[in-house]
N, C-alpha and C positions, 0 to 999 in steps of 0.2 A: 504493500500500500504506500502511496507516495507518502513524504514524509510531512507534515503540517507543522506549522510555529504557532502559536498564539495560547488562547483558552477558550473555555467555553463551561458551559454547566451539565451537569452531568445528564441533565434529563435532554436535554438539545443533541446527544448525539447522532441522531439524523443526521444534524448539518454538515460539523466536518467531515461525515463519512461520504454525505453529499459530493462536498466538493475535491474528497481524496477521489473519489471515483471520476470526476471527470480528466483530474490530473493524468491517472492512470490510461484514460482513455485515447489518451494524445496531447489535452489541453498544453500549453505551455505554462501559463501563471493564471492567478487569479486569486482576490482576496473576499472573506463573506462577511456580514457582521448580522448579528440577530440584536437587538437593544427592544425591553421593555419597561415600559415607566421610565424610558432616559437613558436608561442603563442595558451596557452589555452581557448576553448573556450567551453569548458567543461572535468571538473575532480571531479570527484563522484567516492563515493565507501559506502559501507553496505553492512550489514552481517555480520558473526562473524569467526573470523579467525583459529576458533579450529572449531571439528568434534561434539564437546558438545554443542557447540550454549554458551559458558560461554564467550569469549574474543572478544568483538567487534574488527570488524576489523577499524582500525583506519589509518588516514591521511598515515603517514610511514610502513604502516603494507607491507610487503613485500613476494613472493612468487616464486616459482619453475617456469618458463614458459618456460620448455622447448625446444623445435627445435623452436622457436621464438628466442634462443640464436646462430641462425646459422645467424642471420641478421648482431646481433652484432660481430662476429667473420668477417664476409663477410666486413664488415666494413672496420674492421681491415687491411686485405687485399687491399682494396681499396684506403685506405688511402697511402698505402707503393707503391702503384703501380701508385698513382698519382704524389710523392713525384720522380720518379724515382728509389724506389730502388725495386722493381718488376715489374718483366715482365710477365703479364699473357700468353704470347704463349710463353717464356721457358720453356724446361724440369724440373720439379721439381727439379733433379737430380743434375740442377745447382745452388740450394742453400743444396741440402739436397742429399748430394754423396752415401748417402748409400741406400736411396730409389731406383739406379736404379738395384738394384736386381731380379732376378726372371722376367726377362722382360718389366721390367716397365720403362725402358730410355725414350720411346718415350711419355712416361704421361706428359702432361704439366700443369702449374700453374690452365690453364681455365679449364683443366676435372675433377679438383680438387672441385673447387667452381662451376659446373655444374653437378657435378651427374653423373661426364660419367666417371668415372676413371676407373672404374672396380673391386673397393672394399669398395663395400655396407655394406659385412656382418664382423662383431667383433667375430671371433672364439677363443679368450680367456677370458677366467676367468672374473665371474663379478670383483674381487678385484683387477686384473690385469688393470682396466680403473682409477684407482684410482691411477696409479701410472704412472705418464708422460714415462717417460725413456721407459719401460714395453711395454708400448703401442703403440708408435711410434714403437722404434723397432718391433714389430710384422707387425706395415704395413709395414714396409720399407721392411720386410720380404718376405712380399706373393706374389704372382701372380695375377694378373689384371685375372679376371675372363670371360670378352669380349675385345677385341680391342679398346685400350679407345679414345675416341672422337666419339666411333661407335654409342653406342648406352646408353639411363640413367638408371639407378638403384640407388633408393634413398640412400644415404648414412646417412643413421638416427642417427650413432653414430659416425661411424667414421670419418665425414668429417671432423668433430671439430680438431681430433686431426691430421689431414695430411694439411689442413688450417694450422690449429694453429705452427704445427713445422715449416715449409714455415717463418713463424711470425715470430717463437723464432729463425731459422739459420740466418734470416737476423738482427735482433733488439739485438739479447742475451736477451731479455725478451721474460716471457712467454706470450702469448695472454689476459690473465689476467690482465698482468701486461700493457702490452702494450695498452688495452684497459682504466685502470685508470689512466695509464701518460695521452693519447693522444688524449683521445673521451668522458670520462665518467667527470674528472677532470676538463678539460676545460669549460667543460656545467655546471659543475654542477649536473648533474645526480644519480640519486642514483639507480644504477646499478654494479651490480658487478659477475664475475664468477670467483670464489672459493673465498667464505666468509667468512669473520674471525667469529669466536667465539662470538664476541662483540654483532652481528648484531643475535645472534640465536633467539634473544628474539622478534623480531619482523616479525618471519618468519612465516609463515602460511602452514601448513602441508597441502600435496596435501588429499582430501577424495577420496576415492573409486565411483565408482557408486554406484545406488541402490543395495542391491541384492552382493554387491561386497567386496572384502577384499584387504588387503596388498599382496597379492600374486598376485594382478590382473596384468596381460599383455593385448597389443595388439600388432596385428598384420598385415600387409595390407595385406599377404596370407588369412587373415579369411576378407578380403573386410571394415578391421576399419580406412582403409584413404579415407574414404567417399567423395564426394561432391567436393574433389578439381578439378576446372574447367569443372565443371558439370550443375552450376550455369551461369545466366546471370552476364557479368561482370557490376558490382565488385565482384569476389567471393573471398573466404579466403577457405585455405584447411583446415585437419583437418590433424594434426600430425598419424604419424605411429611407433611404436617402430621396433625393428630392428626385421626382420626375419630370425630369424637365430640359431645355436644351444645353445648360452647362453642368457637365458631370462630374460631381466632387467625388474624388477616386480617395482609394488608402493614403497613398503617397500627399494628397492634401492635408488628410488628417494628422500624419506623422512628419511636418514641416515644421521647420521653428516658425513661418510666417503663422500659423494656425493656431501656435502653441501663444504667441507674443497676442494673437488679435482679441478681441471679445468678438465670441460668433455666440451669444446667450441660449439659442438653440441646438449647439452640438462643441459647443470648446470648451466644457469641464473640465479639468483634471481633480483628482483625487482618486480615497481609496475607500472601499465597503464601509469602514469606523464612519468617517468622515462624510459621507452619504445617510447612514441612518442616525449619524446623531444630529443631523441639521433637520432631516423631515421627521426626527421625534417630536419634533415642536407641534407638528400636523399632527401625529397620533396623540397626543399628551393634553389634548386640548388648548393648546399658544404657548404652554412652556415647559422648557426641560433645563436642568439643572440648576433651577431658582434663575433663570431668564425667561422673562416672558416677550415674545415674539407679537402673540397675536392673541384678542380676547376669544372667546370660547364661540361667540357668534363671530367672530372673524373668518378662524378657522370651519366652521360649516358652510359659510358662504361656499368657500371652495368646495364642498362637497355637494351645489347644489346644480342638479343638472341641467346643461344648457343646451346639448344636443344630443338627439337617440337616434339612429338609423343608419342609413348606407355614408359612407365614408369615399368621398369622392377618390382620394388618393390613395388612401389603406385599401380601399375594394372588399371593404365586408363593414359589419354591423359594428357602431360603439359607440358608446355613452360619454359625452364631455362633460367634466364640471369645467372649474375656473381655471383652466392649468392644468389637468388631474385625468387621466383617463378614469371613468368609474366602473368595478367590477362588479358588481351585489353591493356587500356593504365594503368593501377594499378599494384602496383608491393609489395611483401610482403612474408609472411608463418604463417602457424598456429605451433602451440606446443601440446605434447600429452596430454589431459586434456584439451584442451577449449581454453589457451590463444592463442590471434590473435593480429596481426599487417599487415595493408593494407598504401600503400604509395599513393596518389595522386599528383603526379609532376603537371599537372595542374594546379590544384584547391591548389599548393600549405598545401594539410590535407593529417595529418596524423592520422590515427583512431588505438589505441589500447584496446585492452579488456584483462586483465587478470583476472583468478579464482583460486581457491581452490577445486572448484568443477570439478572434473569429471562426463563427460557423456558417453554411450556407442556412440564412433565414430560414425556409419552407422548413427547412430540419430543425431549427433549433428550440430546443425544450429547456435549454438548459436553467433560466430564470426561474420558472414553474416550478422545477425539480426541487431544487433550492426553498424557491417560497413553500412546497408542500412538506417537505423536511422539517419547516422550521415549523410548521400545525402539529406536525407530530410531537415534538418539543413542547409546546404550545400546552396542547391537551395534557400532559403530565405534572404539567406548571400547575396548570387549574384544578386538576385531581388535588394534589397536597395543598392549595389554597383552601 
């Protein structure tokens, strides 16, 4: 059995044995964390954080996850909207004047963080996301593609950054930045989007599939956002890259330009700790470790749903809250590659998994595996409660 580092609690053994089995199976690296009421109660990670099998992956080792970074932007939001200074059923327009061009007035705050805005796809330049200003300006640009509150189409790249401007018109910081004053800082957390330099050395480049190279894409036109809400709940999805005419390949994800930029929709770094102790806030009702994030009705907002049905870009059924894909009562997203985070406001857990490893989407179960491991755990807790 591969060899694991960390801890965990005795009733959770599911989990490590979870993720020693994927090791086994090929994976390369990948770290897990289970945190209930705040706290962990298991964080394990093994494997090796390069594609050579030479540098163990270690306690701090840190990695890409992702549309799992649209939780932590969603956050962001939530936070500003509990505080009073957003209004999720405002027009965008009313913090961000030039977005309402090209008939976007009636787009508000909620179609934004719901998927229904009506601009899914990134029609400029991969180098052009690397550059804020660039960026924005092109959404505030476009045309809403459907009537937005009509109907969702995943926004895989761009939400981040029509979130994140929302962030910066009201705060004068960027989402980035707003996240380490105001979410990351106070926890404690070691997460961050767009990372300095300092931190390159402990980063763990995404690998390809089998069979695969640095060119690789996906797509949910080719059916690779698999399984989300196809599963009995608890399910976790499986990220999708944008579909559309510029295709953000591996080789973008694993560039310093990518590592350096805030893309709020998919340039996370961190590790599983650092993932469930940030959306413990969401399962703990606004706060975890005597930080309070968001009031109690804050946090529900987010769990209230904004859209049910066909998924123009996923191409199958799902439930949006504010930021949050919604599964029954579990609320969450996966990221392209593997990593996953699932919320239990119940049961008060939080489950994350992230990797290094990619799989081909249609196949990958891996998230799921993981989040069902950690029920099993779960139900033993609540036996001796």
């Amino acid at each position: 059995m591969a060899d694991l580092q960390g801890s965990y609690d005795d009733l959770f053994t599911a989990v490590p044995s979870a993720l020693a089995a994927l090791l086994d199976g090929g994976d390369v690296g990948g770290s897990v964390a289970v945190f209930v009421d705040g706290e962990p109660v298991v964080d394990v990670w093994g494997g090796f954080a390069d594609a050579a099998r030479e540098v163990p992956w270690q306690r701090d080792t840190i990695v890409n996850v992702y549309s799992v970074t649209k939780t932590m932007t969603a956050l962001c939001a939530l936070v500003l909207a509990d505080r009073g200074e957003l209004d999720p059923d405002a027009p965008v327009a009313r913090y961000w004047p030039e977005f309402a061009a090209a008939g976007k007035e009636s787009v508000l705050v909620r179609h934004l963080l719901s998927h229904t805005a009506g601009l899914p796809d990134w029609d400029g330049p991969v180098a052009e996301i690397y550059d804020w200003q660039a960026a924005t300006a092109r959404l505030a640009a476009q045309a809403p593609q459907w009537e937005p509150g009509s109907a969702a189409g995943y926004h895989s790249l761009t939400q981040g950054f029509l979130v994140g401007e929302v962030v910066r018109r009201i705060t004068g910081r960027t989402p980035g930045e707003f996240f380490a004053d105001e979410i990351a800082g106070p926890l404690g957390a070691d997460f961050r989007m767009g990372l300095p330099a300092e931190h390159d050395h402990r980063v763990a480049l995404t690998v390809p599939p089998p069979s695969r190279d640095e060119d690789y894409i996906a797509g949910a036109a080719n059916g690779e956002a698999a399984h989300a809400g196809t599963t009995p709940s608890p399910a976790t999805p499986t990220d999708a890259t944008p579909t559309v005419p510029t295709a953000i390949r591996l080789r973008d994800g694993n560039s310093v330009a990518w590592r350096r930029a805030q893309i709020p929709a998919a340039s996370g770094f961190g590790n599983a700790r650092s993932v469930a102790l940030v959306q413990s806030a969401m399962a703990c009702g606004g706060s975890v470790r005597g930080v309070r994030l968001l009031s109690r009705e804050g946090v529900d907002r987010a769990w209230e749903e904004q859209f049910s049905g066909e998924d123009r870009r996923l191409g199958m059924p799902i439930s949006w809250g504010l930021g949050y894909g919604r599964f029954g009562g579990t609320y969450g997203w996966g990221g392209w590659g593997g990593s996953t985070v699932m919320i239990e406001p119940e049961a008060r857990m939080v489950v994350a998994y992230v990797t290094n490893q990619m799989r081909e989407p249609a196949a990958d179960t891996r998230g799921l595996d993981i989040v069902m491991a950690a029920y099993d755990g779960l139900k033993g807790l609540q036996a001796d409660g």
